[in-house]
C-alpha positions as CSV (number, residue, x, y, z in Angstrom):
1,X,41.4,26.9,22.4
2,X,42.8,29.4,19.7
3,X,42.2,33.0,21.5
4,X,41.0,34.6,18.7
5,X,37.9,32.1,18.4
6,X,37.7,32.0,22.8
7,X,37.5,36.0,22.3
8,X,34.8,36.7,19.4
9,X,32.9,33.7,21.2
10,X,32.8,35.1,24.9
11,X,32.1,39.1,23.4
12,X,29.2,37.7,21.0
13,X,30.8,39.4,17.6
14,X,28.1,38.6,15.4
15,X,26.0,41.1,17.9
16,X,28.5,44.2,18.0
17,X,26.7,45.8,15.6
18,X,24.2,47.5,18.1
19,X,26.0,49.7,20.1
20,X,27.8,51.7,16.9
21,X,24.1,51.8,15.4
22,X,22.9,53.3,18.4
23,X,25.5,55.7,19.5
24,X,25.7,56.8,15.6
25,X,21.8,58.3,16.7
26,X,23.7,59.8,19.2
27,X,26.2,61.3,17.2
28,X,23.2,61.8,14.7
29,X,21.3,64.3,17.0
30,X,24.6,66.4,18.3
31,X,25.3,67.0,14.7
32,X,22.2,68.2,14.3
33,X,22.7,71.0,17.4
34,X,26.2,71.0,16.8
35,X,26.8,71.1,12.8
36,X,30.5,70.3,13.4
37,X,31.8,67.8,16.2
38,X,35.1,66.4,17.8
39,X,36.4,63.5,15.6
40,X,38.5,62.5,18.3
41,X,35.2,62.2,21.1
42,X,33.0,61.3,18.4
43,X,35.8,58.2,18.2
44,X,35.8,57.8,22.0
45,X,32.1,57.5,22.2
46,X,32.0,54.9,19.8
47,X,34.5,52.5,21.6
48,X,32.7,53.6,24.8
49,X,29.3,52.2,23.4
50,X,31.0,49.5,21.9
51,X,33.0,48.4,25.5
52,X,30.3,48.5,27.1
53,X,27.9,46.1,24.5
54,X,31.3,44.1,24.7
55,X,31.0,43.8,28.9
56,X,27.4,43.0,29.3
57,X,28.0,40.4,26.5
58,X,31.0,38.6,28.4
59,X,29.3,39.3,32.2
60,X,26.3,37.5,30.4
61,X,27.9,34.8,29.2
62,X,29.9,34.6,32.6
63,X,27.2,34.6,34.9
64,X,24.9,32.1,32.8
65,X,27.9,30.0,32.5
66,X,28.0,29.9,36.6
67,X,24.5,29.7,36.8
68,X,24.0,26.5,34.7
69,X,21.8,28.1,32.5
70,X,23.6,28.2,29.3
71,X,23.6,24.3,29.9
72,X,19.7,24.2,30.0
73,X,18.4,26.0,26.8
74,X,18.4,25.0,23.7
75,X,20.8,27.2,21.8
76,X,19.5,28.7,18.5
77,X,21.8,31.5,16.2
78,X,20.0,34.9,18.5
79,X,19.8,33.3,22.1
80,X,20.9,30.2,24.2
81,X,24.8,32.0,24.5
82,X,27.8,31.6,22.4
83,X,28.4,28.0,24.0
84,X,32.4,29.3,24.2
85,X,32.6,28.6,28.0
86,X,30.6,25.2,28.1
87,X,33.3,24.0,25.7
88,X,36.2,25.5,27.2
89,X,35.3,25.4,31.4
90,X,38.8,26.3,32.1
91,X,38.6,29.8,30.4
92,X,35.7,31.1,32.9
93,X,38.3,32.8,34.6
94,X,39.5,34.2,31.5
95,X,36.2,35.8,30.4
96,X,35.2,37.6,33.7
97,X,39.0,39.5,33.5
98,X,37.9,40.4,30.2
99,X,34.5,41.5,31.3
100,X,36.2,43.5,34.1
101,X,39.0,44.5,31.9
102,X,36.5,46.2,29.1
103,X,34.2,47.3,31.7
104,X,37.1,49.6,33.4
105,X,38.4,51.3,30.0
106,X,34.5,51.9,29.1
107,X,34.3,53.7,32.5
108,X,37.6,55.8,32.1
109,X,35.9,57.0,28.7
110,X,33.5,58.2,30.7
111,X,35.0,59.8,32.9
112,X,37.0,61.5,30.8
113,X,33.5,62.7,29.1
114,X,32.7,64.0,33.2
115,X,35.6,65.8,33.2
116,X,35.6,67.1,29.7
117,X,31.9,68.1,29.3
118,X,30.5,68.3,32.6
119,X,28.8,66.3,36.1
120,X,25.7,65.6,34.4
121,X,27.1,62.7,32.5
122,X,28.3,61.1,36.1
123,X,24.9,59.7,37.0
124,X,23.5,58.5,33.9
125,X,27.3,56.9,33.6
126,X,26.9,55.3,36.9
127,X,23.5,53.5,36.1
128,X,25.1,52.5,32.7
129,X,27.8,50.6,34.6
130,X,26.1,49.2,37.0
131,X,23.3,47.8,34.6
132,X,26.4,46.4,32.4
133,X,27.1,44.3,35.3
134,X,23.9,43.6,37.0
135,X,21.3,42.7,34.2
136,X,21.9,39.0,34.4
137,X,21.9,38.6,37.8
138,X,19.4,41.1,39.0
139,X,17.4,42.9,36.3
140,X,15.8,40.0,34.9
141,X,14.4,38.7,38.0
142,X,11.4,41.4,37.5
143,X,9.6,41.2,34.4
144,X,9.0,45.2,34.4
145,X,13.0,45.2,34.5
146,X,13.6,42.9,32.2
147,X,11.8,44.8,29.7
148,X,12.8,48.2,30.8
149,X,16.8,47.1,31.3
150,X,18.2,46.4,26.9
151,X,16.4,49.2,25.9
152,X,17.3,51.7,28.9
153,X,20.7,50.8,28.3
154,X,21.3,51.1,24.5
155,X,17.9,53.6,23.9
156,X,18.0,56.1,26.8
157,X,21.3,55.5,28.1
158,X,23.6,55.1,24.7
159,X,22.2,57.5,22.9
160,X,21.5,60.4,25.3
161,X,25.2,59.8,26.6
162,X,26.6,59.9,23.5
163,X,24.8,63.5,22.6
164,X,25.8,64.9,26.0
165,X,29.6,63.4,25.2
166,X,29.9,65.4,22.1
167,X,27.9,69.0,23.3
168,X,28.0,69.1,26.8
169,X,24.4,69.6,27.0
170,X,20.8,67.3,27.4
171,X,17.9,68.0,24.6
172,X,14.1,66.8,23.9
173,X,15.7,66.1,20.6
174,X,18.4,63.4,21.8
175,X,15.6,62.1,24.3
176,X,13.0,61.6,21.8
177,X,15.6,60.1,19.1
178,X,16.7,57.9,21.8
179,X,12.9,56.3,22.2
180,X,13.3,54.4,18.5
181,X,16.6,52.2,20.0
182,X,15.0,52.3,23.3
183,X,11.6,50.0,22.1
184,X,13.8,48.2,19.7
185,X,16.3,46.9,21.6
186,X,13.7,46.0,24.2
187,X,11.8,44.2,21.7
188,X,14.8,42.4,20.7
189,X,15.6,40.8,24.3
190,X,11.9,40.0,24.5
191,X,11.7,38.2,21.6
192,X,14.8,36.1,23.0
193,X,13.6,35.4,25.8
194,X,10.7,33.3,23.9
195,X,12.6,30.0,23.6
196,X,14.3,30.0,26.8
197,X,11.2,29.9,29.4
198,X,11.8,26.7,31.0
199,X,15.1,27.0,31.3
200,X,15.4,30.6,32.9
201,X,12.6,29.4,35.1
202,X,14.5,27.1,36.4
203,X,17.2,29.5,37.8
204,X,14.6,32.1,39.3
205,X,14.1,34.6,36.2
206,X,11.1,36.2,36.0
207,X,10.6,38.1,32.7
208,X,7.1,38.7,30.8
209,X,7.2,35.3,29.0
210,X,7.2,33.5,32.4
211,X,5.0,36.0,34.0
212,X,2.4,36.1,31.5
213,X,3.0,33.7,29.1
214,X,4.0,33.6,25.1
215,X,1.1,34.9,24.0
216,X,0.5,37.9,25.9
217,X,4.0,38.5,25.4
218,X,4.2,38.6,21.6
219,X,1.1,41.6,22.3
220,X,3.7,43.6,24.1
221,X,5.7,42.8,21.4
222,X,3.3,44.5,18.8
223,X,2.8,47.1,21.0
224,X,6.4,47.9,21.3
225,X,6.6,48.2,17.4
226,X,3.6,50.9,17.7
227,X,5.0,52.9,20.5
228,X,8.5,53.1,18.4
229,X,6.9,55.0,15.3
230,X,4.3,56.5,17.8
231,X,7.1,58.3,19.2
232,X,8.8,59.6,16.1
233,X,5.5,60.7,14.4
234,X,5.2,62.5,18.0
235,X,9.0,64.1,17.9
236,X,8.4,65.3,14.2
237,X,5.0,67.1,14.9
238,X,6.5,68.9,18.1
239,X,9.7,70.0,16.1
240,X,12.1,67.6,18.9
241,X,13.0,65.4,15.8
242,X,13.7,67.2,11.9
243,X,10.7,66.4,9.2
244,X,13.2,63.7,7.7
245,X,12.8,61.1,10.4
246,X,9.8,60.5,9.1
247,X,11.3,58.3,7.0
248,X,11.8,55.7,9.4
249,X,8.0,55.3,8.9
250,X,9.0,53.3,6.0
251,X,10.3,50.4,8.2
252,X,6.3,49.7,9.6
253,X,5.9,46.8,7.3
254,X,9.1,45.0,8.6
255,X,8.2,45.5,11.8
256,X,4.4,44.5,10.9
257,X,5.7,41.0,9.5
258,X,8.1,40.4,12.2
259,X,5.2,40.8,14.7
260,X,3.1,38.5,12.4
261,X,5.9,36.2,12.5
262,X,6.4,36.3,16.0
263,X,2.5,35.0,16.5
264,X,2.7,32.4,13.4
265,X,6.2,31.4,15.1
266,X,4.0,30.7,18.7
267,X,0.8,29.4,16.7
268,X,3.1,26.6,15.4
269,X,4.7,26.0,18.8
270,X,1.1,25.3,20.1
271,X,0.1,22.6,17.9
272,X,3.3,21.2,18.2
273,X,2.6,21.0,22.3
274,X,-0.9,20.0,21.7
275,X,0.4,17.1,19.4
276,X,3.2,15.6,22.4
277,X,0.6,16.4,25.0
């Protein structure tokens, strides 16, 4: 298989996109404090966050690979996996050295950032890693984890880290900031996890779709969306976030008719069920 097609297959290119959006919040909210930063750690940062979206991309893909999963669900352009290793068995191998390999300059990064800024980046740091390598095998075997695990690791984790990377310090402002990725993101692996049910059932997953069903779901799915500009209107009125963010108030009717899509999306689904039944 050409390497260049094996590689942006296994890492999920398409995806990368995240991590740089959310450690650019982080960057966002030490400038803020700051008003000047490091270029060079401001650089760091970003190919931290982006190694470590990279390794839980490739572990993912690695362990669902193993699993048999990948082989079960139905594959569709936001979940089901990249395919790359059902095509090419022989590079399984291949993908976990690059997992580990990613996952080990993403954790120097950081501990350069320990040793630069200060020991309070070592636990947060720690969790990070070991959720890079544990979501698919452990996290999504509790629904509550499930849910908590994307967002905790791009939202809370990303974000926060990156701020502390930059200024040495913690604030209300980074922590609030951090909430809008942190519901997002979530919402984004819930949603996901809508077409696969049967299949991650089948190999002992246990996230809300299978715990409470589709429709219950896509409600935690609206509420999501309400506790994200909940939490900036929040930030704004006790000063932890500048009057500007506000602004992001103007994405509500996206994430009104993604939430109305969602529930057309599982209305359809229903009839269709009804019909085979």
């Amino acid at each position: 298989m050409n390497p260049l097609k094996f590689l942006l297959g296994v890492i999920r290119a398409p995806f990368l996109v995240l991590a740089p959006a959310c450690v650019l919040v982080g960057v966002g909210t030490a400038y803020w404090q700051m008003g000047s930063l490091n270029g060079w750690y401001v650089l760091l940062a970003f190919i931290g966050g982006l190694g470590a979206h990279i390794s839980v991309n490739v572990f993912n893909e690695y362990f669902d690979f193993k699993s048999g999963l990948d082989s079960k669900t139905e594959r569709t352009p936001f979940s089901g996996g990249s395919g790359t290793l059902q095509a090419n068995p022989g590079l399984v191998r291949a993908a976990l050295a690059l997992g580990c390999l990613v996952l080990f300059i993403t954790a120097a990064i950081g501990i350069f950032f320990v040793w630069k800024q200060g020991i309070s980046l070592l636990l947060p740091g720690l969790l990070g890693l070991f959720l890079t390598v544990t979501y698919t095998t452990l996290w999504v075997k509790n629904p509550f984890l499930s849910l908590l695990a994307p967002g905790l690791g791009f939202g809370i984790l990303m974000v926060m880290g990156t701020h502390f990377a930059l200024t040495g310090t913690y604030t209300w402002t980074a922590f609030w900031a951090a909430l809008t990725p942190t519901f997002l993101v979530s919402n984004l692996l819930l949603l996901n996890q809508f077409p696969d049910v049967e299949a991650d059932r089948s190999i002992g997953r246990r996230h809300f779709p299978i715990r409470i069903g589709r429709k219950l779901s896509s409600r935690l799915y609206g509420l999501n969306f309400v506790l994200t500009y909940v939490s900036i209107v929040v930030g704004v009125i006790f000063h932890w976030l500048p009057a500007p963010a506000l602004l992001a108030l103007l994405t509500a009717f996206m994430a009104w008719k993604a939430f109305k899509g969602a529930q057309e999306t599982l209305k359809i689904s229903q009839r269709w069920s009804l019909q085979w039944d």
